[in-house]
N, C-alpha and C positions, 0 to 999 in steps of 0.2 A: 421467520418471515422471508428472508432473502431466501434459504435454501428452498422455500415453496416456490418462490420464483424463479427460480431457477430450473425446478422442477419443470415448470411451466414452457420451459422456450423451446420452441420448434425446432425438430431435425434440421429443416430450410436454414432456421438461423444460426443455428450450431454449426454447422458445415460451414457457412460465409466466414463466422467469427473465426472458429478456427485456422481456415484456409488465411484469412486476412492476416491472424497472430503467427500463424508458420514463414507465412509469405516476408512479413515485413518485420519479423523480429531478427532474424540476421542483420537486414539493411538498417535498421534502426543503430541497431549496436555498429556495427561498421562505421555508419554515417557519426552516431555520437564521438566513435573512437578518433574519424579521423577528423572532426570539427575540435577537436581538443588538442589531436596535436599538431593543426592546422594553425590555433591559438595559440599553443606554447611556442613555434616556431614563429610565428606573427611577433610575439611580443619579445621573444627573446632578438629577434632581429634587430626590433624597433630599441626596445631598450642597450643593447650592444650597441647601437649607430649614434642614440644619444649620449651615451656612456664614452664613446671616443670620441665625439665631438665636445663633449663637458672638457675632458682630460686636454685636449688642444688646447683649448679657450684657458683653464686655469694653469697652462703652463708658461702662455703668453703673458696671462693677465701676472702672474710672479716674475717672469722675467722683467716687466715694464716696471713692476713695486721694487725690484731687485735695484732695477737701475736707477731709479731714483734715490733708492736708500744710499748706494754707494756716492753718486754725486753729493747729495746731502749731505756724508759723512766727510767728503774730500773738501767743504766750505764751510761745515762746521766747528772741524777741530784741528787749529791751525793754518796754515799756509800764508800766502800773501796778501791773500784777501782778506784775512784775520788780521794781518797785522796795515793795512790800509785802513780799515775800518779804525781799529783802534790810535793811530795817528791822526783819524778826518776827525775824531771823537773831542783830542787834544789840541788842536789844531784850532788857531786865532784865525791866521793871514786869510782873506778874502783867497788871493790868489793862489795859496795855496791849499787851501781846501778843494777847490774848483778844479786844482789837478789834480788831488788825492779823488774828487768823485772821479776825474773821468774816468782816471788807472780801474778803479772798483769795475765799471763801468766797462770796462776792458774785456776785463778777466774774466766777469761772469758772461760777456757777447761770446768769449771765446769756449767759453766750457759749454753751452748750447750749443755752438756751432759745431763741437767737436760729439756732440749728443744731439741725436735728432731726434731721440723720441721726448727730446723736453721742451718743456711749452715753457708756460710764465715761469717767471724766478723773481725772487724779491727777498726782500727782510724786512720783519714786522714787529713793531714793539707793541705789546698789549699792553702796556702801562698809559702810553698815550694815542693808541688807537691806530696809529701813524704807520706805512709803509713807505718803503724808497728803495734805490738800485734796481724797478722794475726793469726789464730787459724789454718787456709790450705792455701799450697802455690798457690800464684796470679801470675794468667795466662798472663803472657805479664805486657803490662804499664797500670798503671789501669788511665783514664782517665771517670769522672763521665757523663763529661758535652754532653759525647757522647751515653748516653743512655736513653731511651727514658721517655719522662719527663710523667708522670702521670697526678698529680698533685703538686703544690709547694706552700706549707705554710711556714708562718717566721722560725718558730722552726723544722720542718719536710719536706722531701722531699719525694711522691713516686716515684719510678721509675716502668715503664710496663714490660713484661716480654721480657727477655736477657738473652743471651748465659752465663750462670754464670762464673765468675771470679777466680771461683775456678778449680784449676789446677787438681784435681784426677774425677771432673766430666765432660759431655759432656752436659748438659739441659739448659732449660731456667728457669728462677726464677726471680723472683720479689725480690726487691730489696727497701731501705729506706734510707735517710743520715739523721741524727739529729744532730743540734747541741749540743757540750759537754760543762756545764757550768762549766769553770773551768777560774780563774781569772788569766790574761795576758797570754790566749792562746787561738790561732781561731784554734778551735780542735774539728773535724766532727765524729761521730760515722756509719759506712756503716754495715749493717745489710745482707743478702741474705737469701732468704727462701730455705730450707735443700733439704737432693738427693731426688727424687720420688716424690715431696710434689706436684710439678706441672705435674706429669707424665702424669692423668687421664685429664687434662683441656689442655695441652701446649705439647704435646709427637711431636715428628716427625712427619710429611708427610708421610715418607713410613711405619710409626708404627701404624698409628690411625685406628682405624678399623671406618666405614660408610663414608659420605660425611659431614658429620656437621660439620663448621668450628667455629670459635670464631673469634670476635674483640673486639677491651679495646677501649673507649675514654674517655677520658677528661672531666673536666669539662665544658669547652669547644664547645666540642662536635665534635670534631677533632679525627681523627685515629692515636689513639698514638700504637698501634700493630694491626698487619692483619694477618690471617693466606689465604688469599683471596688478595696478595697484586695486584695481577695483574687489580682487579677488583676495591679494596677499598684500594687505598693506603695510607701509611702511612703520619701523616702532611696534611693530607686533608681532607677538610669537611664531615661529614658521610650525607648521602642524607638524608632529611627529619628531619636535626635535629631539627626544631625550632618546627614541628609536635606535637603534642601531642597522635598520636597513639603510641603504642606496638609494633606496627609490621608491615609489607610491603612486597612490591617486588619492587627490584629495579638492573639491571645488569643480567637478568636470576637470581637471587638467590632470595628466600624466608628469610626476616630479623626476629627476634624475641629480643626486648630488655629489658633488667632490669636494673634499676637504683639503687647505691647505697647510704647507706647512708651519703659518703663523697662527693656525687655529681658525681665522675665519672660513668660510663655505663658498661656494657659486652652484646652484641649482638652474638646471634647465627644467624650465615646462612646458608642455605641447599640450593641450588640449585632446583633452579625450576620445569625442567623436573622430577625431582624423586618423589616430590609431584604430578606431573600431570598423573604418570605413574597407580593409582591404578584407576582416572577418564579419563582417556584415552581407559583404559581398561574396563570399564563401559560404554563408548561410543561404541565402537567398539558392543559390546552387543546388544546399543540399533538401532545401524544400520546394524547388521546383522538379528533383528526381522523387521525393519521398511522396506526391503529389501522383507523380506518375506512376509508381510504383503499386498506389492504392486503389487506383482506376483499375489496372491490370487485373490486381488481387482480387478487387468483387465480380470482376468479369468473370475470371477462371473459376472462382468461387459460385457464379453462378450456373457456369457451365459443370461445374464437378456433382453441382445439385440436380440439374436433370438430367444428369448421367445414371447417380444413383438412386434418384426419389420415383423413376417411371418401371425399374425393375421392385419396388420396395414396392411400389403400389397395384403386381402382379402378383407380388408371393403374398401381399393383405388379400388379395381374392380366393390365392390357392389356400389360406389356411380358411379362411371362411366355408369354403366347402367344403373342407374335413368332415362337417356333419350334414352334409347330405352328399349320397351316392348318387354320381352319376355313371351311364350307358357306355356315356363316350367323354372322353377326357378331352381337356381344350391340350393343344400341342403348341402354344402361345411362347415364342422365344423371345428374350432380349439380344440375345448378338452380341452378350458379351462371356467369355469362356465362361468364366466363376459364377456368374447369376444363372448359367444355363445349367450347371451343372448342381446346384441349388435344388431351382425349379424340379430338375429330375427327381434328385434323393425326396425332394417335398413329396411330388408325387407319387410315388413308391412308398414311404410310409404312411401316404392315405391309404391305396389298397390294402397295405399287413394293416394297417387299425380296423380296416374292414373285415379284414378276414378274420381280426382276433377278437372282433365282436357277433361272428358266427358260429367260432369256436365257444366264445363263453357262454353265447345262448345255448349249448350244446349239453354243454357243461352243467350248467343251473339245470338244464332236465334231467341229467344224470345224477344230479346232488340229489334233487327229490326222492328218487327214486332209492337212493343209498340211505337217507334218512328212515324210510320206511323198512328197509333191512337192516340199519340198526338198530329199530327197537323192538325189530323180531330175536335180535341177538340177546340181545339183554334181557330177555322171557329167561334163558337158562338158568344164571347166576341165581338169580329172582327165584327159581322155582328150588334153586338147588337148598337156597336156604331156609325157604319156605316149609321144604319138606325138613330137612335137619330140626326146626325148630318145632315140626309134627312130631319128630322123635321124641326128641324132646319131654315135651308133653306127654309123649304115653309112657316115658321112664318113668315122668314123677307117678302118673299113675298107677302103674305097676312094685313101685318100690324097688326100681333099680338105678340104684344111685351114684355106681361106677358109670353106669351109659349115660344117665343127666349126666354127672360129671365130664364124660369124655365130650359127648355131644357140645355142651353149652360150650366149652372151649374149642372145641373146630370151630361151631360156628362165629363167635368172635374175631378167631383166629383168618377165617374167611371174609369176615366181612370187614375186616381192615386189611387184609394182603390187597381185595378185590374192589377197592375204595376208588373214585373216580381220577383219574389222572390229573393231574393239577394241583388236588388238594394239598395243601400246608398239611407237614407233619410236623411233631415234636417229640422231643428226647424223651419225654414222658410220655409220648404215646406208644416210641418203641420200645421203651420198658413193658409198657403192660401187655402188648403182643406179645414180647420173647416172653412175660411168663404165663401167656398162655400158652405158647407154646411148649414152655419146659414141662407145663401141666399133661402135656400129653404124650409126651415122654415118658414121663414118671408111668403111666397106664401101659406105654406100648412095648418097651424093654423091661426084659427081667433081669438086668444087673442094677449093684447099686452104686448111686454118682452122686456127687455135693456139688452145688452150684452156690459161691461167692457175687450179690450183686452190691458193688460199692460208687453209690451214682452220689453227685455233688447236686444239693439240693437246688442250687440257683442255675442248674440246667438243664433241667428240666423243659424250659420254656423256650429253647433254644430251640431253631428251626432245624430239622434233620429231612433227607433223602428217605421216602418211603420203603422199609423192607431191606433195612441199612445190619443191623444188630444180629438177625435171625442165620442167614446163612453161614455168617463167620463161627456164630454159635451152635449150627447144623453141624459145619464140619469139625467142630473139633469133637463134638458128640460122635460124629459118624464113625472118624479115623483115627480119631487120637485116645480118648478114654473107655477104660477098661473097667473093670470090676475094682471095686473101690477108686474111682477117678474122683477128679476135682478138677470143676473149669471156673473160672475165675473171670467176674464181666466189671471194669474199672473206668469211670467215666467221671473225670474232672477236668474241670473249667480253670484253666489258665489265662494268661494279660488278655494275650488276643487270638487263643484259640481254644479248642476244646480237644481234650487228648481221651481215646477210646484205646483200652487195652484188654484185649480175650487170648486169656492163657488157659494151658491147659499142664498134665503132666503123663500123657499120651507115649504112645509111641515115638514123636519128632519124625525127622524129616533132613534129607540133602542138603548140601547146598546146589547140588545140580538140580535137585526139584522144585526148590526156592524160586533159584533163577527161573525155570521151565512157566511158574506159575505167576512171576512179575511179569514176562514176556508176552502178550499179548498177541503177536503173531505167531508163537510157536503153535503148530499142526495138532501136537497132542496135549495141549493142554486140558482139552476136555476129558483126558484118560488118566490125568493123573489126581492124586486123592483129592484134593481141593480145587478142582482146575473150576470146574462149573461155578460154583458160591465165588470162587473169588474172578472171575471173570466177571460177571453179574458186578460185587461192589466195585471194582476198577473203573468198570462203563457208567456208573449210574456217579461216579467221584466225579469222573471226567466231565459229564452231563454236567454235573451240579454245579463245582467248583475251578472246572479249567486243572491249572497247574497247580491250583494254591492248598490242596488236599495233599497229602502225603502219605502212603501206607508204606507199611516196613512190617519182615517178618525174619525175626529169629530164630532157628532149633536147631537142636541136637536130635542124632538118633538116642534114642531109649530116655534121654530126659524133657521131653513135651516140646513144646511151641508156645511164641509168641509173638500175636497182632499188634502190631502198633496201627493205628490209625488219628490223623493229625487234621482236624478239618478249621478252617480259619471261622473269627467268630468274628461281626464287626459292633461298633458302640449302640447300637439302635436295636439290633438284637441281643446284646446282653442288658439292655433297658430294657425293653419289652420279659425278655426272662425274667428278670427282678421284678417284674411289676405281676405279674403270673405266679411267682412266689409267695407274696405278701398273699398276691387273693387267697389262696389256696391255704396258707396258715388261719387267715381269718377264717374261711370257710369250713374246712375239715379239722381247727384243732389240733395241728400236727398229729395226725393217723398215722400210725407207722405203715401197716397194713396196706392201706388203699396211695400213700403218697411217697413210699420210700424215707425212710429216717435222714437228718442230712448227712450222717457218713454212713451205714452199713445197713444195708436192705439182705439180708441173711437167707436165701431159700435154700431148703435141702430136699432135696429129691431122695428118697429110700424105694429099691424095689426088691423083692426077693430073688436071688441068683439061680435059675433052673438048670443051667448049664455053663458049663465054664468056657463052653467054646460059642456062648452069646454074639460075642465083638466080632469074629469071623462070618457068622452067620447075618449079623446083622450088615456089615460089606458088600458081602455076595448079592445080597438082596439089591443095595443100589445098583 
C-alpha cells in the first residue's frame, strides 16, 4: 500500500522533497552536531564553575570544623581551665568560687578573642539540663538534641548549620559538643562557629545573591540541612546517594557534590531551567536559520521544477507525434544545452522510425511475393519423390525386387535427409537412416564389408542434430575400407553425455591430415579425404551444442581410424529417453529387428567382389 503511494507522487513533488532533503540534510546534521557540542561545552562549563565553587566552600567550611575541633580539644583535655573547673567543682568558700568563676571566665574571653571565628562557648551537663561559663547570652532553652545531627562520634558531635544560640546575633552556624575529661563529672563542651563565618555559604534567602543553593548530608547520606527544603528535605535520603557520580539532576535542579574528609557531603544545587537558559538560546538560533533555510529550499525547489517540468512537457508532445507524420517539424527550443540537444536526437529518431516503417512496408510486399516462390520450390522435392515411389510401384509390378529394394530405400533415405528444418531428431531416427542408407550400399559396391551397430537402448530417445551418423559413416566407407573391411558404429549413454564412436580398419590417415581436417579455416580442407563430411559435422556441432560437443580423431596409416564424438546429454533429455524406452518395449515387444537389441544391433553387409581395384575406383568417382 505505501509503495503504491509512493508510486503515485508527482514529479512536481519529488523534485521539492528531494531538493528540500539535499538542501537541508547537511544543515540539519551540522546544526545537530554543533547544538550538542554547544551542550556539552554549556554544561561542562557550568558544571566545572559549580564544581570549583563546591571545592572553595567545603574547604572553608573544614577549615572552620578544623578549628573548632582544635579549640575544643585544647579545653577538653587538660589545662587550666580543667583544673579551675575541677577546684570550683570542690570548692565551699562563697568567695572563693566567685574567683575560680571569674578565672574560668577569663580564659575561655581569652581563647575567643584569640579565635575569631568562634561564637558561643559554654559547658553543658546533660544530666541536669544546665549550662554555664557562656562567653554571650543563650537565646531561649538550649536544648542539643534538637539540632541537626551531622555526624556523631564517641568523643565529638558535629552539628549542621542552626539558627545560633547566641542572643546578640541572628545566623546560622555550625556548631560541635565534646566531651570534657574531667573525673566524676558528665561535663560537655558546646562550641559555635563566630558572627559572619557562615555569611558567604548559609546567608538568608532574601540576602543571597543568584539561585545556587547548598545542602550538608551525613555520613549517611541523609539531608541533615536544605536550603531547597521543599524539594530535598531534611531527614531524607539525598537521591542518588549510593551513585557514585558528582553530579545529576534530579527535581528540576542541577546537583554538584563534594565529599569531605570526615565522610559527611556539601552539594550545590542550581536549578535547571537557568542552566538550560544559555542552550535554549542557542536553539532558538538554530531554528530560526533551519526556518530560513527551508523557505529558501522550496523556493529553489520550485524554481528547479519549472526549469525542468516545461522542457519535460515539450519532449510529452514530441513523443506524442511519433505516430503521426508531419510536413514540417515544430523547431520549438528550451535554451537549455542538454534538453535541446534531446529535443534534437527525439526528432531524428521520429524520421528513422518513419523511414523504417517504409522500409518494412516494402518488405511485407517482398515477403508475399517470396512466399509464393517458396512453394514453387518445394513442387521439386515433392515431385522428386513422388515419382521414386512411381518406381517403386512399377518394380513391385514387374517383379523386380533389387529396384523396390534400392528404390524404397532412397526414398526413405530422402525423405528424412530432406525433412523440414527445425524438426526434432533422435538417435533412433538416425539409426534407421544410416541403415537405410548402408542398404544402398550393400546394392551400389561390389566389394564385401561388415558393419558393427552397438546403440545403448535408453538412447535412443535422445535428441540428436539431423544427418549427424551418415557422413562420418560415408567417409569411412568412402576412404578407408576395402574388400573385407569392417566399420564399427558405437553409441552409448554415459552420466551426462552420450559418447558416438565410428571406427573403421581402413587405410588411416596423418597426423598432418587430422590436424588439416580439425582446422576449419584451412583452404584445403575440402580436398582432403574426409574434408567435406566432417566440415558439415563440426558446423552443425557448433550450431547445436556451442563448445560443449567435442570430436576427436585418431589413426594410424595402414591401421584404420577413429571417431570420437562427445555430445552433452542434460536430465530432461535423458527422462524424456527413458520414458520413449519403456513406450517402445511396451509397444513392439522388444523387436530386435525394427528397435535395435539393447547392446548389439549386428548388420552385415555381403556383396560380390568384381574387381579388386573397386576402392580406387569408387575414390575417383567422388
Amino acid at each position: 500500500m505505501l509503495t503504491k503511494r509512493l508510486n503515485n507522487v508527482t514529479f512536481k513533488n519529488r523534485i521539492i522533497f528531494i531538493f528540500i532533503i539535499s538542501s537541508l540534510g547537511p544543515f540539519i546534521c551540522l546544526g545537530l552536531t554543533s547544538f550538542y557540542t554547544i551542550d556539552s561545552i554549556i554544561g561542562n562549563k557550568v558544571e566545572g564553575a559549580l564544581q570549583s565553587n563546591l571545592k572553595q566552600d567545603l574547604m572553608s567550611l573544614e577549615n572552620m570544623l578544623n578549628n573548632l575541633n582544635h579549640v575544643s580539644q585544647q579545653l577538653a583535655y587538660g589545662g587550666s581551665t580543667n583544673r579551675l573547673i575541677e577546684q570550683l567543682e570542690v570548692e565551699n568558700d562563697p568567695y572563693e568560687r566567685l574567683r575560680l568563676n571569674n578565672e574560668i571566665r577569663s580564659e575561655l574571653n581569652n581563647i575567643t578573642f584569640s579565635n575569631p571565628n568562634i561564637g558561643l562557648l559554654m559547658y553543658y551537663a546533660p544530666d541536669t539540663g544546665e549550662y554555664e561559663f557562656e562567653n554571650f547570652r543563650v537565646r531561649g532553652d538550649f536544648h542539643p538534641d534538637r539540632l541537626p545531627l551531622m555526624e556523631e562520634y564517641p568523643e565529638i558531635t558535629y552539628y549542621g548549620p542552626h539558627l545560633s544560640y547566641n542572643g546578640s546575633i541572628n545566623q546560622y552556624v555550625f556548631s560541635i559538643m565534646r566531651k570534657v575529661t574531667l573525673p566524676d563529672q558528665n561535663l560537655y563542651l558546646y562550641i559555635e562557629t563566630g558572627r559572619n563565618a557562615l555569611t558567604t555559604l548559609f546567608a538568608p534567602q532574601n540576602l543571597k545573591e543568584g539561585s545556587r543553593r547548598l545542602l550538608l548530608l551525613d555520613n549517611e547520606g541523609q539531608v541533615a540541612f536544605s536550603e531547597v527544603n521543599e524539594v530535598f528535605k531534611e531527614r531524607t535520603p539525598f537521591p542518588n546517594r549510593e551513585a557514585v557520580p558528582s553530579s545529576g539532576s534530579s527535581g528540576g535542579y542541577f546537583w554538584s557534590k563534594e565529599v569531605s574528609n570526615q565522610g559527611w557531603s556539601l552539594v550545590s544545587v542550581v536549578p535547571q531551567n537557568e542552566i538550560n537558559q544559555e542552550r535554549n538560546r542557542w536553539l532558538l538560533q538554530i531554528a530560526g536559520f533551519f526556518l530560513l533555510f527551508l523557505i529558501l529550499a522550496v523556493f529553489a525547489a520550485w524554481l528547479l521544477w519549472k526549469m525542468v517540468y516545461r522542457p519535460l512537457d515539450k519532449f510529452h508532445r514530441e513523443i506524442k507525434s511519433l505516430t503521426q507524420w508531419e510536413e514540417r517539424e515544430k523547431e520549438e527550443l528550451t535554451h537549455i544545452p542538454e534538453f535541446d540537444y534531446l529535443l534534437y536526437q527525439t526528432r531524428s529518431m521520429k524520421r528513422k522510425i518513419w523511414t523504417l516503417y517504409d522500409e518494412i512496408e516494402i518488405k511485407e510486399k517482398r515477403r508475399a511475393d517470396l512466399e509464393v516462390e517458396k512453394l514453387l520450390y518445394q513442387i521439386n522435392p515433392h515431385f522428386l519423390m513422388n515419382t521414386l515411389d512411381t518406381v517403386h510401384w512399377l518394380a513391385i509390378m514387374n517383379g523386380q525386387k533389387e529396384i523396390d529394394k534400392l528404390v524404397l530405400s532412397l526414398n526413405k533415405l530422402l525423405y528424412y535427409n530432406l525433412g523440414k528444418m527445425g524438426e526434432a531428431s533422435t538417435i533412433g531416427d538416425e539409426i534407421e537412416a544410416l541403415k537405410e542408407y548402408l542398404q544402398l550400399q550393400q546394392i551400389r559396391y561390389d566389394f564385401q564389408f561388415d558393419v558393427d551397430i552397438d546403440v545403448d537402448e535408453n538412447s535412443l530417445g535422445l535428441p540428436s542434430p539431423r544427418f549427424l551418423l551418415q557422413p562420418m559413416v560415408e567417409n569411412a566407407l568412402y576412404h578407408g575400407v576395402s574388400d573385407d573391411g569392417y566399420i564399427y558404429v558405437g553409441i552409448a549413454l554415459q552420466e551426462d553425455s552420450l559418447q558416438i564412436t565410428i571406427q573403421d580398419n581402413g587405410a588411416g590417415m596423418s597426423r598432418e591430415i587430422i590436424a588439416e581436417l580439425l582446422d576449419e579455416d584451412t583452404e584445403d580442407s575440402d580436398k582432403v579425404g574426409m574434408g567435406i563430411g566432417m566440415k558439415y559435422v563440426k558446423r552443425i556441432l557448433r550450431a547445436s551444442y556451442g563448445d560443449e560437443a567435442k570430436l576427436n580423431i585418431r589413426s594410424e596409416v595402414g591401421q584404420g581410424t577413429v571417431v570420437s564424438l562427445r555430445l552433452p546429454v542434460t536430465e530432461e533429455a535423458k527422462a524424456a529417453a527413458d520414458r520413449l524406452a519403456r513406450e517402445r518395449k511396451a509397444a513392439d515387444g522388444h523387436d530386435l529387428d525394427d528397435n535395435l537389441s539393447p547392446r548389439v544391433a549386428h548388420e552385415t553387409a555381403s556383396a560380390a567382389v568384381s574387381s579388386t581395384n573397386s576402392q580406387r575406383s569408387v575414390t575417383e568417382e567422388e
